[in-house]
C-alpha positions as CSV (number, residue, x, y, z in Angstrom):
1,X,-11.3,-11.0,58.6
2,X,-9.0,-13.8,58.8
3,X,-9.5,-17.8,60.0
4,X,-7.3,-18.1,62.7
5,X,-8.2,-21.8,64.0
6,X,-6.9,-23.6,61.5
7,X,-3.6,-21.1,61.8
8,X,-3.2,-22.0,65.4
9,X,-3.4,-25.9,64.7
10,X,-0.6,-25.6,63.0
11,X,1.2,-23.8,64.9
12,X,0.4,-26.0,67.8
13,X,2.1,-29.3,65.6
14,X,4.9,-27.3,64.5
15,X,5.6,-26.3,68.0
16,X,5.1,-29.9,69.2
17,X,7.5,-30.9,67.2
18,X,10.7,-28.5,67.9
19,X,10.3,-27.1,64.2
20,X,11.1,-23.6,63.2
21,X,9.0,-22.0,60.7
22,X,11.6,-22.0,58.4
23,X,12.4,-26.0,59.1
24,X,8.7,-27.2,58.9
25,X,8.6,-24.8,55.5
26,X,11.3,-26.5,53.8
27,X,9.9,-30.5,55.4
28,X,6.8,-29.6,53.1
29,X,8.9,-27.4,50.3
30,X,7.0,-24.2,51.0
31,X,8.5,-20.9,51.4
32,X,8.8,-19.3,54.9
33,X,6.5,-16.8,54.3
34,X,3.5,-20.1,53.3
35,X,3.9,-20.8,56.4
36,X,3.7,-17.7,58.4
37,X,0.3,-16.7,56.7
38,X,-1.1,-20.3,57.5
39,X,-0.4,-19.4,61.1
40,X,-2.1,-15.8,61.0
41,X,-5.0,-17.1,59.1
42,X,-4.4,-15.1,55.7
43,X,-4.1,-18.6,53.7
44,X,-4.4,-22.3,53.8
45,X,-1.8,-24.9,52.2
46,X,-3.1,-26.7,48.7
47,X,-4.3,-30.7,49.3
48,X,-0.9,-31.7,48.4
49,X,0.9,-29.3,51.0
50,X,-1.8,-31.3,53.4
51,X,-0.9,-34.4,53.0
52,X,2.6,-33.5,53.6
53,X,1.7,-31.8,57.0
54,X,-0.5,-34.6,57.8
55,X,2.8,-36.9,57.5
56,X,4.5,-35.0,59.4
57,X,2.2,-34.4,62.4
58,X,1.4,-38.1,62.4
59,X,-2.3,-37.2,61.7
60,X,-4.9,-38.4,59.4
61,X,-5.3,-36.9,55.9
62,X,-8.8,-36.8,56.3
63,X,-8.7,-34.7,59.6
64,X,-6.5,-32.2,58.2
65,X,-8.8,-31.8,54.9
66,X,-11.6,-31.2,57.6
67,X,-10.0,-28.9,59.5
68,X,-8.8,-26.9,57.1
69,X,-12.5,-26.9,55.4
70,X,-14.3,-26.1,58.9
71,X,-15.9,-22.7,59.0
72,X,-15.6,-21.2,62.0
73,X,-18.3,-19.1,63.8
74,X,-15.2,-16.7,65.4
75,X,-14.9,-13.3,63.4
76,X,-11.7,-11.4,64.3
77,X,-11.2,-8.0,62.5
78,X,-8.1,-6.0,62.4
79,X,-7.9,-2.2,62.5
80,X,-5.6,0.7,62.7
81,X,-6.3,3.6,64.5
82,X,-4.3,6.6,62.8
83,X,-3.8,10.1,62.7
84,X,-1.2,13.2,63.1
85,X,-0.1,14.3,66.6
86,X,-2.5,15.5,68.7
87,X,-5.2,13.9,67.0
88,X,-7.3,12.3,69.9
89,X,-6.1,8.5,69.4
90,X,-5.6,8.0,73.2
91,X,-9.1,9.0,74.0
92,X,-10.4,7.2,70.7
93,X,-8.9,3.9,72.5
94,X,-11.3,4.1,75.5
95,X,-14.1,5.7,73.8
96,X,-13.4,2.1,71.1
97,X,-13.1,-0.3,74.0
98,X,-16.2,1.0,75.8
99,X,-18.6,0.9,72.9
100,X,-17.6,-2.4,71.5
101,X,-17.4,-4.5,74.3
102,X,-20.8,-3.1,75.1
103,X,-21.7,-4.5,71.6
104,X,-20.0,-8.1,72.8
105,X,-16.7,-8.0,71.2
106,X,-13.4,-8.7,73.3
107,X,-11.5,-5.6,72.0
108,X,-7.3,-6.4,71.8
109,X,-5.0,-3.3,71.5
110,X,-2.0,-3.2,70.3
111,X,0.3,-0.3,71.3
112,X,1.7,2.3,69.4
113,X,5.2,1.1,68.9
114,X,6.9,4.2,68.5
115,X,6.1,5.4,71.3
116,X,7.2,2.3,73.3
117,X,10.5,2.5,71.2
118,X,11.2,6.0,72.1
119,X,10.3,6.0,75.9
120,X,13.0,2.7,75.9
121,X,15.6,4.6,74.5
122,X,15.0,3.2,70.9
123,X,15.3,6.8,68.6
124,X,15.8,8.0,65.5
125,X,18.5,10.4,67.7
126,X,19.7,7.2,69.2
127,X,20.1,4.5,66.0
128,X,22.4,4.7,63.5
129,X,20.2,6.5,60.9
130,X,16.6,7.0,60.6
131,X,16.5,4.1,58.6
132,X,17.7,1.8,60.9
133,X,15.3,3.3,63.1
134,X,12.1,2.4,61.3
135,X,13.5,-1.3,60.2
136,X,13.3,-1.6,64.3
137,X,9.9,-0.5,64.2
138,X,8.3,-2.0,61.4
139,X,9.9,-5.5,62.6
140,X,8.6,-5.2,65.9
141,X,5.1,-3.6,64.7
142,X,4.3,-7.1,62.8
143,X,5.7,-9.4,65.1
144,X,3.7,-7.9,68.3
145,X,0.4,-8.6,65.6
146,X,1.3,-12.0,65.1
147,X,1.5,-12.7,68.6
148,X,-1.6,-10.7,68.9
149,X,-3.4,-12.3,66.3
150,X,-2.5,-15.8,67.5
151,X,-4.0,-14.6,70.7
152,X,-7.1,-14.0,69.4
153,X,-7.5,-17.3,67.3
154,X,-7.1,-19.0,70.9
155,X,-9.9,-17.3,72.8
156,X,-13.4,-18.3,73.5
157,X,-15.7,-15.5,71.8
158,X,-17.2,-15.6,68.8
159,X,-16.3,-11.4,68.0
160,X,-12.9,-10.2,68.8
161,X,-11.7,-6.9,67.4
162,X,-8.2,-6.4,67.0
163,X,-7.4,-2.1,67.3
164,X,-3.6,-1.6,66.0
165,X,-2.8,2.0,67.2
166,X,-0.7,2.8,63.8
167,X,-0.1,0.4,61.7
168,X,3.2,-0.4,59.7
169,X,2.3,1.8,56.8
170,X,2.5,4.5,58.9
171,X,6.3,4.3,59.5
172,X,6.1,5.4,55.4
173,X,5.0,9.1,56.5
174,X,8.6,9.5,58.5
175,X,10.9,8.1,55.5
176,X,11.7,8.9,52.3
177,X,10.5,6.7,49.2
178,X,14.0,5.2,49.3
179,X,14.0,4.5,52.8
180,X,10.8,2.9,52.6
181,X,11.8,1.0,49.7
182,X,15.2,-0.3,51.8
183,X,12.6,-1.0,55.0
184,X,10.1,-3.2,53.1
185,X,13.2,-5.1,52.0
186,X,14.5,-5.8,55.1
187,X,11.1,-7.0,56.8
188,X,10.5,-9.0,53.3
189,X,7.2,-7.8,52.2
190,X,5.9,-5.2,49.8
191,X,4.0,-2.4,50.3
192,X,0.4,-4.1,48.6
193,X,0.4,-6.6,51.7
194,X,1.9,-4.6,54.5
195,X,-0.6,-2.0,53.4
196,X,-4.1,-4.1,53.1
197,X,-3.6,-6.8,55.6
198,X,-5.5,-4.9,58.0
199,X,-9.5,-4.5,57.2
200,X,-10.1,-1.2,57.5
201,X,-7.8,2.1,58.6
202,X,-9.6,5.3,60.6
203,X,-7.2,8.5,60.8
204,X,-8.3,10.8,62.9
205,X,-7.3,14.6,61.6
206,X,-4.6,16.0,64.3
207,X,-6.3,19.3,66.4
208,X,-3.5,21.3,64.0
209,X,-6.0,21.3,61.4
210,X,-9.4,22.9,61.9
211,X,-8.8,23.0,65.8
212,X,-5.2,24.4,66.6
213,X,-6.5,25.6,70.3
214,X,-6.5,22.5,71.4
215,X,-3.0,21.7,69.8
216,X,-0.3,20.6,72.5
217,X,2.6,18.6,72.5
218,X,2.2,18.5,76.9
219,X,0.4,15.1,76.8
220,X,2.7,13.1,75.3
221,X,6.5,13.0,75.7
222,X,7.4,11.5,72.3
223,X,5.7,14.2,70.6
224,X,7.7,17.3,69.2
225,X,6.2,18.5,66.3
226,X,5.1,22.6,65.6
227,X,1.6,23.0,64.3
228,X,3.0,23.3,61.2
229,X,4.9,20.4,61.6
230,X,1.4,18.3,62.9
231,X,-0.6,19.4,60.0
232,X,2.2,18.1,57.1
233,X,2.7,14.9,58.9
234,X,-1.0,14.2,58.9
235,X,-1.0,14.7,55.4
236,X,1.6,12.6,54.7
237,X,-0.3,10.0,56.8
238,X,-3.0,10.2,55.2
239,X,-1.1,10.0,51.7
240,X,0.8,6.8,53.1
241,X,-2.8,4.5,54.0
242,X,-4.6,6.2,50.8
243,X,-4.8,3.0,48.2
244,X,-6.3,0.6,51.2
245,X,-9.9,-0.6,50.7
246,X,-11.1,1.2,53.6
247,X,-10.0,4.2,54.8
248,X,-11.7,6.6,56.8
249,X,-10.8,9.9,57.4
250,X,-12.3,11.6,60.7
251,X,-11.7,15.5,60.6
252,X,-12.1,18.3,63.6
253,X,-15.5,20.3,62.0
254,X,-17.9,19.2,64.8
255,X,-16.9,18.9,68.5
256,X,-14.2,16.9,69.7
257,X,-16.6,14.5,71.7
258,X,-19.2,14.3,68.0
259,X,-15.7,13.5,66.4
260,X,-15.4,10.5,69.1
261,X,-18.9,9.4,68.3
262,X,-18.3,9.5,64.5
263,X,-15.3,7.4,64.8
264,X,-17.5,4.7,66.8
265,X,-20.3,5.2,63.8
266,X,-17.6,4.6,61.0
267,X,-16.1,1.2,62.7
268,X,-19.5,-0.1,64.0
269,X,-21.0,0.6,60.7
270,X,-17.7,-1.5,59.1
271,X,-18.4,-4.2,61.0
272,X,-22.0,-4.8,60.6
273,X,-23.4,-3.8,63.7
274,X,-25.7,-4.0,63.8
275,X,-26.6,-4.8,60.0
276,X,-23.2,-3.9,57.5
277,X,-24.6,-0.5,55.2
278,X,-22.9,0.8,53.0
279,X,-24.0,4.1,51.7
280,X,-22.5,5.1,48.0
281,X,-22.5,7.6,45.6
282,X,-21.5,7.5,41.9
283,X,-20.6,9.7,39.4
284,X,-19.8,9.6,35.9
285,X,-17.3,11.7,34.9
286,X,-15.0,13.1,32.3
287,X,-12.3,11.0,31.4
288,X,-9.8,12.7,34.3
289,X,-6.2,13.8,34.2
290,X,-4.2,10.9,34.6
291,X,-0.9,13.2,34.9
292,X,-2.6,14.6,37.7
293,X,-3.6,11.9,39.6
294,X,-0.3,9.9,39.5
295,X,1.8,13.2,40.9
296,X,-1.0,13.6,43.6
297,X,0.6,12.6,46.8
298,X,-2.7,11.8,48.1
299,X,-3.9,9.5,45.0
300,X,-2.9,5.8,44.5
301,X,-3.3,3.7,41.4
302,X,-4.7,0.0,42.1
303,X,-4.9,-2.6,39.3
304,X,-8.5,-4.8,39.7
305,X,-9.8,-7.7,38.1
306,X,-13.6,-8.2,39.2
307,X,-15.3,-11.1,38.3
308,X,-19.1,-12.1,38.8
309,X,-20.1,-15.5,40.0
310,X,-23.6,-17.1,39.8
311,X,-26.1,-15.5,42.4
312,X,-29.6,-15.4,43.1
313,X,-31.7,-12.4,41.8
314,X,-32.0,-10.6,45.2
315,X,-27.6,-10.4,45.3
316,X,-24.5,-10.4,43.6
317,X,-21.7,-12.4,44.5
318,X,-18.1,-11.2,43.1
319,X,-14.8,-12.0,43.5
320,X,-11.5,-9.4,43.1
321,X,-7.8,-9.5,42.6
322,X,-6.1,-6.0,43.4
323,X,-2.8,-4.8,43.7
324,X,-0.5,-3.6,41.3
325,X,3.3,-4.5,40.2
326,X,2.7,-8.3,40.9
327,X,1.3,-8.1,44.1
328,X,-2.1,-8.7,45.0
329,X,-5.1,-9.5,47.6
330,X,-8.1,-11.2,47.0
331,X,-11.9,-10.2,48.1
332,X,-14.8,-11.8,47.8
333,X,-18.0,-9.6,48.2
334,X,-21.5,-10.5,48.3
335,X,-24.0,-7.5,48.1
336,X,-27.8,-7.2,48.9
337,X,-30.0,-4.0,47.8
338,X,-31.6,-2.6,50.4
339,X,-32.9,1.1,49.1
340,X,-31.6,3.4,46.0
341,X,-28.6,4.1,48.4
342,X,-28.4,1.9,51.0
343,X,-27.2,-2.0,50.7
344,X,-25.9,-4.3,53.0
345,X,-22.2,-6.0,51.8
346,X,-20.4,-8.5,53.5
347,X,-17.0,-8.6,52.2
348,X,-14.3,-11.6,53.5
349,X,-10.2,-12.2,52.4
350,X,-9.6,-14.9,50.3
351,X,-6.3,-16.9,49.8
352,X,-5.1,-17.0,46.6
353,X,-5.9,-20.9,45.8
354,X,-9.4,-19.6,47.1
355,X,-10.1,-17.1,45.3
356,X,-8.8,-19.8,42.3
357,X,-11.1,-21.8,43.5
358,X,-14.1,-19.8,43.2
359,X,-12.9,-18.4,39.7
360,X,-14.7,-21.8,38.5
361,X,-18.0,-20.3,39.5
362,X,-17.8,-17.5,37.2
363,X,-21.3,-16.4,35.8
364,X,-20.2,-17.0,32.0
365,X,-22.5,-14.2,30.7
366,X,-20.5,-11.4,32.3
367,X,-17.3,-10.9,31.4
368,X,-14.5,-10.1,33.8
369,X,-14.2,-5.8,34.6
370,X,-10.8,-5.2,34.4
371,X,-10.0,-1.6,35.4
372,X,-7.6,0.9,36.8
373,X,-8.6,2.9,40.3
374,X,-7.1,5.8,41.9
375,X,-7.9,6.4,45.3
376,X,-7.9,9.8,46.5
377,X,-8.2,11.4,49.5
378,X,-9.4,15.2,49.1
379,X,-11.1,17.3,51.8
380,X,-11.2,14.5,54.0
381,X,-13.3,12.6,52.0
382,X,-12.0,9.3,50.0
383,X,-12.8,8.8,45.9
384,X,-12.3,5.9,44.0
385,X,-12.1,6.8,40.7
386,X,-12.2,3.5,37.9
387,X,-11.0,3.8,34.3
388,X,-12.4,1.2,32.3
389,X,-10.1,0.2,29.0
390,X,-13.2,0.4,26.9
391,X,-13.9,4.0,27.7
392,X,-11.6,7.0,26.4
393,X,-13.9,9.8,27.2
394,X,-15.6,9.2,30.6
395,X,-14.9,7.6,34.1
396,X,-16.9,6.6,37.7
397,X,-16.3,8.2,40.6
398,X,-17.4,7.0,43.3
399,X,-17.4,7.6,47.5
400,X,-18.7,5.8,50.2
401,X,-20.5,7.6,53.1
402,X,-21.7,7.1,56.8
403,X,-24.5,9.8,56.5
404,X,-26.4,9.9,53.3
405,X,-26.9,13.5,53.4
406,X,-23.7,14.5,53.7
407,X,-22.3,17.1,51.2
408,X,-19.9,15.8,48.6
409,X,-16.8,18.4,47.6
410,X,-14.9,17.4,44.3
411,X,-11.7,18.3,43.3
412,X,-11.9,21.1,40.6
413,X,-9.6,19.1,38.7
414,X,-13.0,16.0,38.2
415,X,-15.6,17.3,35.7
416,X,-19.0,15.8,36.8
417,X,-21.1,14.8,34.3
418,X,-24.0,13.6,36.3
419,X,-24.7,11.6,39.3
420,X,-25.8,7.6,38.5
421,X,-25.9,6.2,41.6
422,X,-30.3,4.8,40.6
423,X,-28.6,4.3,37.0
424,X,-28.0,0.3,36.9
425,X,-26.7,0.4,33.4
426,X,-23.3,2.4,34.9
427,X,-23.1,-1.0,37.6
428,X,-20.1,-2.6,37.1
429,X,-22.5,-5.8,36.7
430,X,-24.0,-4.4,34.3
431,X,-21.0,-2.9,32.3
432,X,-19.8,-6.1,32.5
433,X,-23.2,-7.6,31.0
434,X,-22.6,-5.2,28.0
435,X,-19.2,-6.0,27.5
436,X,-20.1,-9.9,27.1
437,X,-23.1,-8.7,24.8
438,X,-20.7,-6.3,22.5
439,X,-18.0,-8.6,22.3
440,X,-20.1,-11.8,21.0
């Protein structure tokens, strides 16, 4: 959830004046790209950047320190809608905007690009290459949520959900890794930020898994794909978004209408309404096949520093960097137990000067968890699996649920040792507690 009024402040000045992005990033000697996530809300300039901006826009120092320090009461998420063909995204649009305007939110959608692309005359078929193709789409994809997003920073609401149907990781399912690679080159990102600027992802399973009557290509003239075709795309979906911090994955075993409803739980129950639950189960396991994770098209490995900051009794604050290869995000996460199972979490973005920042509130007695996760998407369900450096014989496993009850299915390749989710000792608070103890 981003802060997009102080983005659009500057992006008011910067327009004001005549300047480019790329002519007000080199006034201030910032890159292009500084400025860019200023004006979308994903970071703020450092003091010194400030006082450079506040020269330039003729204002006072003092009003741009405020500004940028102003909390603001708006929250505006940003989702993607996914799925393979003939997965029900079209009805999940209206079934989205009906429930959460209900629930006060001013629900933005932005349209499936591809689609628009094709039915313009913009084709694989008709580009050069395939390629070429999907540069054309991812470029458009983020600059229709920019202007989105700087839409939403300008209205008068306090709630304004922003639903993305696809998002630019899916353009990964239609290109080889070499492609990809020469596409996230050419829009000048990587696949860490392209991937998790978005706060949560829902794919809904296409009807050519688990409910191939109701299969049809008749209802949409950009689709062309066999039921065979449908079900290995979805996969590779899937396997494109698997890695994010939130994915969901809405299968076809109840009714299509139940499936509808589920997909309204899932996002309602991301965004806190009307209180933010998370439902989790752990596992401690036997140290897993790493070999078999990394060639698992449906597993990602994610590098995480976690570090605890001082809390009250009743919470725990914490603040993460993850990524891997260089490139990273920053959470903070604040958590509050409500039962064995249940808690609520409130989780926000942080810049990376923020989450600096808050690094000088680290609770000394914990040391920092550094681990490796896989995420991986099996039987519609999503695992995170953590190895710790400090453990060459065991792992956690965990999965998040919207029903409590609902039945867990492991891969045969995960040996479960037992369940811990009461066990506090196997908390990564606590591991980190014992680390700091051990290592004195």
């Amino acid at each position: 959830m981003n802060d997009y009024t102080f983005g659009n402040k500057i992006l008011e000045r910067r327009t004001e004046l005549n300047l480019s992005q790329a002519e007000l990033a080199e006034k201030v000697g910032v890159s292009n790209k500084a400025v860019s996530k200023w004006e979308t809300g994903r970071s703020k300039p450092t003091t010194n950047v400030l006082r450079k901006l506040a020269a330039l826009f003729h204002m006072d120092v003092e009003e741009m320190l405020c500004m940028r320090e102003q909390e603001t009461k708006m929250k505006i998420s940003k989702i993607v809608i996914t799925g393979g063909p003939c997965a029900g995204k079209s009805t999940a649009m209206s079934w989205v905007q009906n429930a959460f305007t209900q629930m006060g939110y001013t629900v933005l959608f932005v349209p499936e690009t591809a689609t628009e692309l094709i039915n313009g005359g913009v084709a694989p078929w008709t580009c050069g290459t395939n390629t070429e193709f999907q540069k054309c789409q991812m470029k458009l994809q983020i600059e229709k949520e920019k202007v989105f997003e700087q839409a939403a920073g300008s209205m008068q609401t306090d709630k304004v959900l922003i639903v993305c149907d696809r998002g630019v990781l899916d353009n990964k399912a239609y290109m080889s890794e070499a492609e990809f690679a020469q596409a996230i080159r050419f829009v000048e990102s990587n696949e860490i930020e392209l991937r998790d600027q978005y706060d949560a992802v829902f794919h809904l399973v296409t009807a050519a898994k688990g409910a191939e009557e109701f299969y049809t290509t008749a209802n949409n003239a950009a689709r062309t794909e066999t039921v065979e075709e449908a079900a290995a795309l979805d996969d590779r979906l899937i396997s494109a978004w698997t890695g994010h911090p939130h994915l969901r994955v809405i299968d076809n075993t109840t009714n299509f209408e139940e499936k509808m409803k589920k997909l309204v739980a899932e996002i309602a129950s991301f965004l806190g309404e009307p209180e933010p639950y998370e439902t989790e189960r752990k596992y401690l396991i036997e140290y897993p096949d790493i070999k078999w994770l990394e060639s698992n098209p449906n597993c990602q490995r994610v590098e995480i520093i976690q570090t605890y900051l001082h809390s009250t009794d009743d919470e725990e604050i914490r603040i993460r960097q993850r990524g891997v290869d260089g490139n990273y995000i920053y959470f903070q996460t604040i958590k509050r137990k409500v039962s064995a199972l249940k808690r609520i979490e409130i989780e926000r973005r942080l810049s990376q000067a923020e989450y600096l920042k808050l690094l000088m509130d680290a609770d000394t007695t914990k040391r920092q968890i550094r681990k490796t996760r896989y995420c991986l998407t099996y039987e519609n369900q999503y695992f995170e699996i953590d190895i710790y450096p400090f453990w060459q014989d065991k792992a956690i496993a965990e999965i998040e649920l919207s029903d409590e009850n609902a039945k867990i299915v492991f891969p045969k390749q995960i040996k479960v040792l037992k369940e811990v989710t009461d066990d506090d000792s196997y908390k990564n608070s606590s591991l980190a507690k014992d680390r700091a103890f051990a290592e004195e």
